[in-house]
N, C-alpha and C positions, 0 to 999 in steps of 0.2 A: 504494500500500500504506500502512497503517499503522503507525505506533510507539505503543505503549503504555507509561505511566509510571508505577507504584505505589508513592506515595511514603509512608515510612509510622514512627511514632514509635519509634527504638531503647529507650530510659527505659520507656516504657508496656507495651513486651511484644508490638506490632501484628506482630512478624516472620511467625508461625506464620497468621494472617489474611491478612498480606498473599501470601505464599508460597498459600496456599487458593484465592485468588484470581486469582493467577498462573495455577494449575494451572487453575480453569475456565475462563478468556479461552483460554487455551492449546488444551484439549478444545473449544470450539469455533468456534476460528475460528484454529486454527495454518494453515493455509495461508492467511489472508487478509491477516496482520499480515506485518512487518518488524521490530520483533520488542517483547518485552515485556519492560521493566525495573524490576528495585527501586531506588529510592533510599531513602538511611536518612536520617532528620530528625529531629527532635523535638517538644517543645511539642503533644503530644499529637495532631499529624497525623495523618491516613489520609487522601489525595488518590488518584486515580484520574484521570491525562489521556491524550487521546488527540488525537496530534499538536498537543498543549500545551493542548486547550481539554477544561477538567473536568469529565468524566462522573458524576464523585463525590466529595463533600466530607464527612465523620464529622462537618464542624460543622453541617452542613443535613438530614443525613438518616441511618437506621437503612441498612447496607447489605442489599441486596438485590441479590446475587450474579446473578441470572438478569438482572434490570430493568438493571444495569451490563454483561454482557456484551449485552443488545439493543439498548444504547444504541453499545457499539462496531460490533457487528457495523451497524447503521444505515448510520454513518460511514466503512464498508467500503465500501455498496454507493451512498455517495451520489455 
């Protein structure tokens, strides 16, 4: 199974995005995972890992919500 980590900038305001983002890994693929967590950080983070290795970085890329849950779900069935 997997663990997912959404780690994401308290100061910036990411809570209500990251929590967005929860809820869609969650819609599909809650019986695949173990489970999915927020961490709160700073310095303008938004990170996305799955079982520590990062499906999404805010400093590389515009998120796209579907293209990070198919990157987990991948990782599910690999």
């Amino acid at each position: 199974m997997t663990t997912v980590e959404i780690e994401y900038c308290v100061p910036c305001g990411f809570r209500d995005r990251a929590l967005d983002v929860q809820q869609a890994i969650l819609s599909g693929l809650e019986r695949e995972l173990d489970a999915v967590t927020l961490e709160m950080g700073d310095r303008g983070i938004f990170q996305i890992r799955a079982d520590g290795e990062v499906v999404y970085d805010k400093s590389q890329a515009d998120l796209d919500v579907d293209e990070v849950v198919r990157k987990i779900r991948d990782r599910t069935r690999a």
